[in-house]
N, C-alpha and C positions, 0 to 999 in steps of 0.2 A: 276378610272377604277378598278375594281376586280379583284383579281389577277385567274389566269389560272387553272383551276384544274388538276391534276395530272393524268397518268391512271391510277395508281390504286385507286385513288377517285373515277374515269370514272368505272370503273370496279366492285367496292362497288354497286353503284347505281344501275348498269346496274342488279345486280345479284339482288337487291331487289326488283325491279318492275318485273323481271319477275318470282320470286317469288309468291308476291302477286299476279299477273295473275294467273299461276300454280294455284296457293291455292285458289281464286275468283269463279274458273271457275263451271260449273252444269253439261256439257256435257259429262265431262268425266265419267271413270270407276274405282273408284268408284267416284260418286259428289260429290265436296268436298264442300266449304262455298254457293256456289248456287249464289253470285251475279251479273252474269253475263253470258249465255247461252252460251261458248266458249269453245273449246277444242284445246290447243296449241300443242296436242302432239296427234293429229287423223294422219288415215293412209295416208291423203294429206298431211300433214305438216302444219297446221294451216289452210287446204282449208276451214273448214266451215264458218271461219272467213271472208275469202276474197268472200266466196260465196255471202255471207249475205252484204257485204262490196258494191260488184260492182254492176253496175246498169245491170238490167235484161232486155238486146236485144238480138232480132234474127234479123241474116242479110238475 
């Protein structure tokens, strides 16, 4: 079994992927590397993301 990672191993990580998100993303202001049509910091809080995410009904 491998042993347990620490938090602040937990907390490294976590700071890098959403790094690379951040820096990935095309929709923001200004676009940064483009590979990914997202904006983690729009004025929903990630809405365009969960837009795009959830499936589109009307009840």
């Amino acid at each position: 079994m491998s042993p347990r990672l620490s938090p602040a191993h937990l907390d490294e990580i976590l700071a890098l992927q959403l790094t690379v998100a951040w820096a990935s993303e095309a929709a923001g202001e200004p676009p940064r590397l483009g590979w990914w049509r997202s904006d983690l910091v729009d004025p929903e809080a990630g809405g365009d993301l969960f837009v795009r995410l959830l499936p589109r009904t009307t009840a």
